[in-house]
Each structure stands twice: as structure tokens, then as C-alpha cells.
C-alpha positions, 0 to 999 in steps of 0.5 A: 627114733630112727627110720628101719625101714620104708615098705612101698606097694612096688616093694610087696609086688604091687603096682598101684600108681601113687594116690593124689593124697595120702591119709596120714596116720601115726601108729604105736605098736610093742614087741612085749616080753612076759615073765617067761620071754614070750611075747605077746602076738595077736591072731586074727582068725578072719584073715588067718594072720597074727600082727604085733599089738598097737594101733593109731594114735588117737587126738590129744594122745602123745606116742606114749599114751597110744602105745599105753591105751593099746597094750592095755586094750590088745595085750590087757596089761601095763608095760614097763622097761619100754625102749625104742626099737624104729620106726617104720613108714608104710606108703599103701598106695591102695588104701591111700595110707601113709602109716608111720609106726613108732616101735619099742620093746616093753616087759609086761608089768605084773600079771597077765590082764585080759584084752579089752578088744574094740568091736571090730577086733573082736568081729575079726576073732582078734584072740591073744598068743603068747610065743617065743620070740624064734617062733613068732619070727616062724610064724609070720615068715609062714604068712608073708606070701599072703595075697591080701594087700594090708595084711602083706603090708602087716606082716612085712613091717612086723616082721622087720621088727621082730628080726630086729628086736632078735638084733637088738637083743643079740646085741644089748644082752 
């Protein structure tokens, strides 16, 4: 899969020195597509920010798997037609987090399922939106001034990807 993009601290206007190490951590997240061209988008009402659906890859889970386990649990539904879009390496110095996103592109399979959000989601207020791939690009580019450090880093790497899933799509269809 090839690399989009690599978002560092200085690149969202922070200036944290380098951490002595970094948490390594792999991610899976889906641009995923309903019958009606929307996409599937989650809003967090805690920090007043929406994010694409995935998470960590968790021991013993190949990137399939995770991606898999998380549309299931965030999107409530199974996917199919998954294509590889990029990944995107985040370095967040603060959090000392070195994230490497495996993105793709999915169409949701069947009908739509009911999110199974883990403990801290739900305390978030995690709840699930449906839009159309320009709104959400709206949507997140209204939120990416946002002061707060990881949601700064969410909406950045989420954004690239939906604007090139746009590209993609320009391009493939």
C-alpha cells in the first residue's frame, strides 16, 4: 500500500521536541459507502468532532481482520468491494505515537446494523452519521482549526483520505 501522506506536530503548527521513543501503533479505518452513496462518518459529541470508523490492530488480528472487527463494532455492518486507498503515518511527538493508518474504500454489505461502541466511545457520545462524501469533506474541513492536539491530528489524516477517496473516485468511475 503506498504512503499519502506523513503528518508530524510541526506540520499542524505544534512544536513538540521529538520523544525519546515512540508507541508504535497499527490502525485500520474505511471510507464506507451505503447503498445511497453516503458514507458512514462517526461524531464525537464530547470533543464536537466527527473521524472515519476504524481503530488499532489489536494482537493476533491481521490488517483485514481489525479493519473487519472495527466496521462491525463502529459502522455495525460487514463491508465488501474493500479496495486499498493509502496509508498515513501520523508522528504525534505529545503523545509520543507513531500511527500508521492502513486506509481503504468498502461498500456496506446488506443493511445497515446498529454500532456495538466500546465503553469509552460510548462515554464520548460516539454516535453514527451517514453523509455524502462533499458534505463530509465540509464537514471536517469546518473542524480542522480545532485547538485540541489528537483531534487536530484525526481530522487532518481524515481529511486527506476523503479527498482522495474524491480522487480516486474521479478517477476509477
Amino acid at each position: 500500500m503506498k504512503l499519502l501522506k506523513t503528518i508530524r506536530d510541526i506540520d499542524l503548527g505544534f512544536e513538540s521536541p521529538d520523544p525519546d521513543l515512540y508507541i508504535e501503533r497499527e490502525a485500520s479505518r474505511a471510507i464506507v459507502f451505503d447503498e445511497n452513496n453516503n458514507i458512514a462518518l462517526l461524531y464525537s459529541l464530547k470533543d464536537n468532532c466527527h473521524k472515519l470508523p476504524g481503530g488499532g490492530v489489536e494482537e493476533g488480528e491481521d490488517i483485514k481482520q481489525a479493519l473487519n472487527r472495527e466496521m462491525m463494532e463502529e459502522v455495525g455492518c460487514q463491508i465488501t468491494d474493500v479496495k486499498e486507498l493509502g496509508i498515513i503515518e501520523e508522528y504525534r511527538n505529545k503523545d509520543s505515537l507513531h500511527q500508521v493508518s492502513h486506509c481503504f474504500i468498502a461498500k456496506l454489505e446488506g443493511k445497515k446494523g446498529e454500532p456495538e461502541f466500546t465503553q469509552s466511545e460510548r462515554k464520548a457520545g460516539f454516535q453514527l452519521v451517514w453523509l455524502s462524501l462533499d458534505d463530509a469533506i465540509k464537514t471536517l474541513d469546518s473542524e480542522k482549526m480545532t485547538e485540541f492536539y489528537r483531534m487536530k491530528f484525526m481530522v487532518t489524516r481524515d481529511l486527506l483520505l476523503l479527498n482522495e477517496a474524491k480522487a480516486y473516485l474521479n478517477t476509477y468511475q
